[in-house]
C-alpha positions as CSV (number, residue, x, y, z in Angstrom):
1,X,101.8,46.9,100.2
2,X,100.0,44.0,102.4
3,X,96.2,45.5,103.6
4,X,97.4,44.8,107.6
5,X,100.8,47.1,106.7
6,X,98.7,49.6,105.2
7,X,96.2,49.8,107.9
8,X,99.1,50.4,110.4
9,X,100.2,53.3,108.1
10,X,97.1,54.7,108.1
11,X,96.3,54.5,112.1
12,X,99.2,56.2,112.4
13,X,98.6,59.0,110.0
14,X,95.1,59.3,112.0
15,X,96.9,59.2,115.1
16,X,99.5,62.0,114.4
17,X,97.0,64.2,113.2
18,X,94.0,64.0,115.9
19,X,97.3,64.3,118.3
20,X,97.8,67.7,116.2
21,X,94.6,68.9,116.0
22,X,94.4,68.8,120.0
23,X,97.9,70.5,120.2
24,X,96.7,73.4,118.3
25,X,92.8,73.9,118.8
26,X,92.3,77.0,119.3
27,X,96.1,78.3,118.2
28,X,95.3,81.9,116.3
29,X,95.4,81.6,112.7
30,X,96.0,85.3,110.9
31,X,95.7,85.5,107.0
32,X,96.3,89.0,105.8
33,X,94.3,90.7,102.9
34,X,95.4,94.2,101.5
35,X,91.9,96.7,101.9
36,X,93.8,99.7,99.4
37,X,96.9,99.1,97.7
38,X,96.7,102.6,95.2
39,X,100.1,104.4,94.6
40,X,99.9,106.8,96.9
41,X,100.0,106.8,100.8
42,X,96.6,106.2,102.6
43,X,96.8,106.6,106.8
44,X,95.0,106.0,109.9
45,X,92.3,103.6,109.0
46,X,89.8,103.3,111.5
47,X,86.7,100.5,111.2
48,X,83.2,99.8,112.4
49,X,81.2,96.9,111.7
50,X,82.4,96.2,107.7
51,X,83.3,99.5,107.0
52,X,86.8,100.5,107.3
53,X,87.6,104.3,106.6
54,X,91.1,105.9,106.1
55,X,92.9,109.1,104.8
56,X,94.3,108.7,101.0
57,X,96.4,111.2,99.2
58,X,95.5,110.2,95.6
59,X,94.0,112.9,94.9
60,X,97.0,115.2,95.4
61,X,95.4,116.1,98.6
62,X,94.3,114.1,101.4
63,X,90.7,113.3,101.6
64,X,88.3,110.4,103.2
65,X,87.7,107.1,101.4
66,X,86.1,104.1,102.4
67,X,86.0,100.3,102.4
68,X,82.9,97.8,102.4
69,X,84.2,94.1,103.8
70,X,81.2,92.1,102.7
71,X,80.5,93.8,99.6
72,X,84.5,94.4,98.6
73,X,83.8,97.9,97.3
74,X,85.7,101.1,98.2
75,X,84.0,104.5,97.8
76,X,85.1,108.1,98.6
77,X,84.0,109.7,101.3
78,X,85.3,113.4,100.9
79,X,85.8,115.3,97.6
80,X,86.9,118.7,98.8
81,X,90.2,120.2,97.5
82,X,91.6,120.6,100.8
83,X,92.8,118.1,103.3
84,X,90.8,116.0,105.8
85,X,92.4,113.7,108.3
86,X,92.1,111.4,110.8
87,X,88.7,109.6,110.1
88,X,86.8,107.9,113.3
89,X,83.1,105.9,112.7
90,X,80.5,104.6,114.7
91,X,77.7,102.9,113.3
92,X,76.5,105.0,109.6
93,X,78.5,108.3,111.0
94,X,82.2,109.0,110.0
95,X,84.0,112.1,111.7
96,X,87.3,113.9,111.0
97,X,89.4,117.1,111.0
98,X,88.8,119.4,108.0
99,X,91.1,122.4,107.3
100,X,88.8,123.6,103.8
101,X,87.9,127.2,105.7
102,X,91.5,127.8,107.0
103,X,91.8,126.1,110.0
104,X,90.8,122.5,111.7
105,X,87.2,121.6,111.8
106,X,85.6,118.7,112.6
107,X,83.5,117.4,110.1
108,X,81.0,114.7,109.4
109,X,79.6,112.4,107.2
110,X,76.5,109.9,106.8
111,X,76.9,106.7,105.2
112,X,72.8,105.8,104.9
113,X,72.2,109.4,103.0
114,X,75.3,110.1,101.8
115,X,74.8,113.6,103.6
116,X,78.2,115.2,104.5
117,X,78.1,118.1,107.3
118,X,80.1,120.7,109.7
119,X,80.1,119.9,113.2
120,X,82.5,122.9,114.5
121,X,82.7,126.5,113.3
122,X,85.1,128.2,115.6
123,X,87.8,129.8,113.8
124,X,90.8,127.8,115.8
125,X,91.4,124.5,115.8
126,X,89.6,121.6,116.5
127,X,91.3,118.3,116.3
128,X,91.5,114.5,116.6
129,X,87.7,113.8,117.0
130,X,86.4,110.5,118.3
131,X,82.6,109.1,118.3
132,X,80.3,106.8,120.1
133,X,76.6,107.1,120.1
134,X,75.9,110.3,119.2
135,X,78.6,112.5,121.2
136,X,81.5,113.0,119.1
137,X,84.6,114.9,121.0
138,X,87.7,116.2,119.7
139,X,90.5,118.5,121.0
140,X,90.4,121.9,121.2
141,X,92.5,125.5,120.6
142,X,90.5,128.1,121.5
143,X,91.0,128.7,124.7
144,X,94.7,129.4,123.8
145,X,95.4,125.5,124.7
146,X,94.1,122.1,123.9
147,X,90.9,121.1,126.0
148,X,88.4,118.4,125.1
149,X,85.0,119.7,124.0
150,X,82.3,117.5,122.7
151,X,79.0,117.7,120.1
152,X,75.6,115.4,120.9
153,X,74.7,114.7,117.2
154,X,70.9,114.3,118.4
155,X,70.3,117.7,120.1
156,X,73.3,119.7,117.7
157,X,74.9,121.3,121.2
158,X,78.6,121.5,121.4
159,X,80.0,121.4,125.3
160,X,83.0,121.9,126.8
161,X,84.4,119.0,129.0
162,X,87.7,120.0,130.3
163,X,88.5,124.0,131.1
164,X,91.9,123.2,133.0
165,X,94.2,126.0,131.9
166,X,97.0,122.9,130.6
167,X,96.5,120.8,128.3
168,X,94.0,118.2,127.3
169,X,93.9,116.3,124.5
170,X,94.1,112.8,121.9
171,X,90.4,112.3,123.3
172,X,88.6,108.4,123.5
173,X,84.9,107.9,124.2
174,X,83.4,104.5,125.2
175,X,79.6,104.8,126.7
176,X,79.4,107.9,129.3
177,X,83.0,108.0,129.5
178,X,85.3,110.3,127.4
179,X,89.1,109.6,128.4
180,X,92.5,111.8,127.1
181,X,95.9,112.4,127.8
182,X,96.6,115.2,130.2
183,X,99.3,117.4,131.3
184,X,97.5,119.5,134.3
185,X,100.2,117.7,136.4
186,X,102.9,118.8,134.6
187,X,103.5,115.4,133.2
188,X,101.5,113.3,130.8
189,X,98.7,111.5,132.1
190,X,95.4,109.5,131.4
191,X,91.9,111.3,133.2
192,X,88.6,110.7,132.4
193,X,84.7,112.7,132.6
194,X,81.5,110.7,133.0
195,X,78.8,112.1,130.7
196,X,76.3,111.2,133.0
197,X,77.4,112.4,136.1
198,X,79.2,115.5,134.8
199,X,82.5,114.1,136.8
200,X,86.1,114.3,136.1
201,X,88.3,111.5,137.4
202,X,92.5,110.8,137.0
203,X,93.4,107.6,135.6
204,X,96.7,107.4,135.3
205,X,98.9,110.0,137.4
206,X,102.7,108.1,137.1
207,X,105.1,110.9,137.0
208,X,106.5,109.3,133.9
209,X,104.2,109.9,130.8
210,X,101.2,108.5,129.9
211,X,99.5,109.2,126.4
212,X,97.2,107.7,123.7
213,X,94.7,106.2,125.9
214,X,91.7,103.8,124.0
215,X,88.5,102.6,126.1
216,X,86.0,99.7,125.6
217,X,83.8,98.9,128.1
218,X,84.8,99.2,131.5
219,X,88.5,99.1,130.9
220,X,91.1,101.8,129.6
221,X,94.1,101.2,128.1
222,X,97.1,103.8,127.2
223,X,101.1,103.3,126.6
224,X,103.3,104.2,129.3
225,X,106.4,105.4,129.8
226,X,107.5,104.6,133.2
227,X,109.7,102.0,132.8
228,X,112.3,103.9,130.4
229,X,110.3,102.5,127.5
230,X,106.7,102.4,126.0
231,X,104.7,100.0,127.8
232,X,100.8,98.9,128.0
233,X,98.8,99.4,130.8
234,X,95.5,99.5,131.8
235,X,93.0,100.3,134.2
236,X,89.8,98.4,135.5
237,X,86.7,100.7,136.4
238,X,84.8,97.6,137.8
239,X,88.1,96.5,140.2
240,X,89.3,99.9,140.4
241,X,92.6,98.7,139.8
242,X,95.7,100.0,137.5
243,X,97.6,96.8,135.8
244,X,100.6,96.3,133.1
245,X,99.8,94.6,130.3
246,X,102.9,94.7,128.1
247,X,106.6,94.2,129.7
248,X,108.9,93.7,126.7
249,X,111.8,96.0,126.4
250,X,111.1,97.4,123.2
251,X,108.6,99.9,122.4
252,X,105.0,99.4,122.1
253,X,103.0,102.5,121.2
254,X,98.9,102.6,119.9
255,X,97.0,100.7,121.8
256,X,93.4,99.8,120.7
257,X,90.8,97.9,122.2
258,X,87.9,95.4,121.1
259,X,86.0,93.7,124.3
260,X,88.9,91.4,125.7
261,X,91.5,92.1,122.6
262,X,94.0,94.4,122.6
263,X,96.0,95.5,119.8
264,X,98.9,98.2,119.2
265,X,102.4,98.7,117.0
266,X,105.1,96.7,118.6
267,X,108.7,97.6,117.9
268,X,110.7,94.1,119.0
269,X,111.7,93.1,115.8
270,X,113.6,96.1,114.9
271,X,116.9,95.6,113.4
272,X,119.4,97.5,111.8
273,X,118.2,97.7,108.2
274,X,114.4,98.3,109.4
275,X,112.4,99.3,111.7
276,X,110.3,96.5,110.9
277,X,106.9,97.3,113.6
278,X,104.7,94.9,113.7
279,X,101.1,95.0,114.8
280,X,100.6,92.6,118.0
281,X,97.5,91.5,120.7
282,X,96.6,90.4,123.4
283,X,93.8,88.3,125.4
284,X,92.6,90.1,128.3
285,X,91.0,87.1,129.6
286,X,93.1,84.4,128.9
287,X,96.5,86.7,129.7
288,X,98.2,85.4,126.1
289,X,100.2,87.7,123.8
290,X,99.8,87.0,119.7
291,X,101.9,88.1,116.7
292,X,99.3,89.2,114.1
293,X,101.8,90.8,111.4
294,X,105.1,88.9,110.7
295,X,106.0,91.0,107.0
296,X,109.3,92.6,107.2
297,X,108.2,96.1,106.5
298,X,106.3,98.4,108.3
299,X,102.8,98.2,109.8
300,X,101.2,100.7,112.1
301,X,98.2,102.7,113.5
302,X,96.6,99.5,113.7
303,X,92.3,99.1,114.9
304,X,89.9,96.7,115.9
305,X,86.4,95.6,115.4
306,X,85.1,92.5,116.4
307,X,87.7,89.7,115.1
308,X,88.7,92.4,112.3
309,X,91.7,94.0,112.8
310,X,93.1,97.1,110.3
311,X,96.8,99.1,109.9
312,X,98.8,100.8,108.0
313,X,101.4,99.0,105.8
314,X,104.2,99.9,103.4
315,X,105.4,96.8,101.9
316,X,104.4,97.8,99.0
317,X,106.6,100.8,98.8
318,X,103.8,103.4,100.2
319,X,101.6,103.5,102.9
320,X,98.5,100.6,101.6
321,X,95.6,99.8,104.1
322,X,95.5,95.9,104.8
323,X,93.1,93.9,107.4
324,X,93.1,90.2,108.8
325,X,90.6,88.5,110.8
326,X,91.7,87.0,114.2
327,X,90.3,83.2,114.0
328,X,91.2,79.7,116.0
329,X,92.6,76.7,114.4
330,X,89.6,75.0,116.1
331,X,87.2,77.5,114.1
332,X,88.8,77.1,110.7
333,X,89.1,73.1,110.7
334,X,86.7,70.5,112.4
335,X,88.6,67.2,110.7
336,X,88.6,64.8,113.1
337,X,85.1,64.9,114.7
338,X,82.5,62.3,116.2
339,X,81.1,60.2,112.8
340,X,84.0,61.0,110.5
341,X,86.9,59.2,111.6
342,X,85.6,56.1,109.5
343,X,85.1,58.0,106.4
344,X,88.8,59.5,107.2
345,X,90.1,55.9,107.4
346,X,88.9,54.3,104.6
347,X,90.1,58.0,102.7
348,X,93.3,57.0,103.9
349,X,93.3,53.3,102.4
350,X,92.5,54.3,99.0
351,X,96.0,56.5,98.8
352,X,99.5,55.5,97.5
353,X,102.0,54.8,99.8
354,X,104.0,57.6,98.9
355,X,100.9,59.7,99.4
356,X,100.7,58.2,102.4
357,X,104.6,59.0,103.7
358,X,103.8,62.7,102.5
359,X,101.0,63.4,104.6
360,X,102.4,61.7,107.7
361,X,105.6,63.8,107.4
362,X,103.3,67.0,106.6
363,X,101.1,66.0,109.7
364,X,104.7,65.5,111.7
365,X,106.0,68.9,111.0
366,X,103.6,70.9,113.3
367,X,104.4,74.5,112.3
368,X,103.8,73.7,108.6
369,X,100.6,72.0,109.2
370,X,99.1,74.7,111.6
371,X,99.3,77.1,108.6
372,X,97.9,74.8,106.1
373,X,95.0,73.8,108.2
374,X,94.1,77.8,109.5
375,X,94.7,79.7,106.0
376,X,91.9,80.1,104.2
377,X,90.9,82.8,101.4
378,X,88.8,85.5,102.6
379,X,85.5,86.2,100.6
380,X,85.0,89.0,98.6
């Protein structure tokens, strides 16, 4: 091959692919990694920082285990003989619901001393806990139906929050503000208590239903039946404004949010061998829907830290814990940048021509090259 026919080639090939890389900077790249992948079932993972904590039935009984991201270790939380569900962390403190003396406690547990502890010790049933700070809350039986209560870890009082004779309950705390599904109405909806203020507030009062609400700063988020399927919506403290987030007919159930990224079990690609859910998200900010699971099996009761996001999975035949991290093409690969594009060049001018062909048509075939260029292994 002559050197001038050659160098054509190659401003081409350098051509197609800083044409690519501007078509999809900052395109999401998601590489999945399995956190637990035992035998048995493990449920409801929940994560702060690099911990991720879930519910595993190993044992023959369900207890609390736990997951360290940058260290790639798993540890068990819980040992006792009886079950223990629904695990929820903030910072070195996991809580859960704990039926070893008969009936639902809430229990917790601290990751710096290894120091597990009791939290409630009425003889009903307390339920579903969530934490932030120091105030855990949960749901609550013993008023002969389900009100929130709460526990300030620092001063060991527990207080009740709601005292409506309906129910209250699947609590979310974010700051000052606790927020749960109510039925007062006679109808599910979202309402919410300030701490601070010792207030109550509605959210949410659509005569359809409203349930599973999640809160990060000043925003709330909950499914929502009104349209004759489950939908996303939200509501801004800060515009005091109610908006819909998620439109597709299909179902979409779960919601969780991080800052400006929401995530929840989506149930679009449902055929009829499979149910086939798939976890999804969405920008706040930029208004832009992603795909973050594409596996044909099942994933659900997905969370999010940060650019981490957890679920449920069974495509390995049981319920297995996996986790991806939500990056940007533009983040991952920097290949074209200002002092390279000589060294590129003359890279280029050393290869066969076949080489050559190969990498023009790889760089050619868009879809193909986004997921070479964003994978990536995940350190352990």
């Amino acid at each position: 091959m002559k050197n001038s026919e050659k160098k054509i080639t190659v401003v081409v090939a350098v051509v197609s692919l800083a044409l690519l890389i501007s078509a999809v900077r900052g395109a999401l790249v998601v590489s999945e990694f399995p956190i637990c992948t035992e035998v048995n079932d493990q449920w409801f993972p929940a994560i702060y920082g690099d911990i991720v904590v879930w519910q595993d039935d190993r044992n023959g009984n369900y207890d609390i285990y736990g997951y360290d991201l940058s260290t790639g270790e798993e540890f068990q939380i819980t040992t006792d003989e009886s079950d223990q569900w629904f695990p929820a962390i903030f910072e070195n403190i996991v809580v859960w619901q704990d039926d070893r003396n008969g009936n639902w406690d809430i229990y917790g547990y601290d990751l710096s001393n290894k120091e597990e502890f009791q939290i409630t010790k009425d003889e009903n049933s307390q339920q579903h806990p969530a934490i932030y700070g120091d105030i855990v809350v949960w749901h609550d039986s013993r008023n002969r139906n389900w009100d929130i209560y709460g526990y300030n870890l620092s001063t060991n009082e527990e207080f009740q929050i709601t005292t409506d004779s309906q129910d209250q309950y699947e609590p979310a705390i974010y700051g000052d503000i606790v927020v749960w599904t109510d039925v007062r109405n006679g109808h599910w909806d979202i309402y919410g208590y300030s701490l601070s203020k010792e207030a109550k507030f509605a959210i949410s009062i659509d005569p359809d239903r409203q349930r599973w609400p999640a809160i990060h700063g000043d925003t709330v988020v909950w499914q929502d039946e009104r349209n004759g399927n489950c939908d996303i919506y939200g509501y801004s403290f800060s515009a005091n404004e109610e908006f819909q987030i998620i439109t597709h007919k299909s179902t979409q159930a779960g919601p969780k949010l991080y800052e400006n990224i929401l995530v929840w079990i989506d149930y679009r690609n449902k055929n009829i061998f499979s149910d086939n859910l798939d976890v999804y998200g969405y920008d706040l900010l930029k208004e832009e829907e992603f795909q973050i699971t594409t596996d044909r099996h099942n994933q659900g009761s997905s969370e999010i830290y940060g650019d981490i996001v957890v679920w449920e999975d069974d495509r390995n035949g049981n319920n297995d814990i996996y986790y991806c991290r939500l990056t940007s093409a533009e983040s991952e690969e920097r290949l074209v940048q200002e002092g390279q594009l000589e060294e590129f060049v003359s890279w280029f001018e050393h290869l066969p021509l076949i080489r050559l062909i190969i990498i023009i048509a790889a760089i050619l075939s868009i879809p193909a090259a986004i997921i070479t260029m964003g994978r990536r292994s995940e350190p352990k």
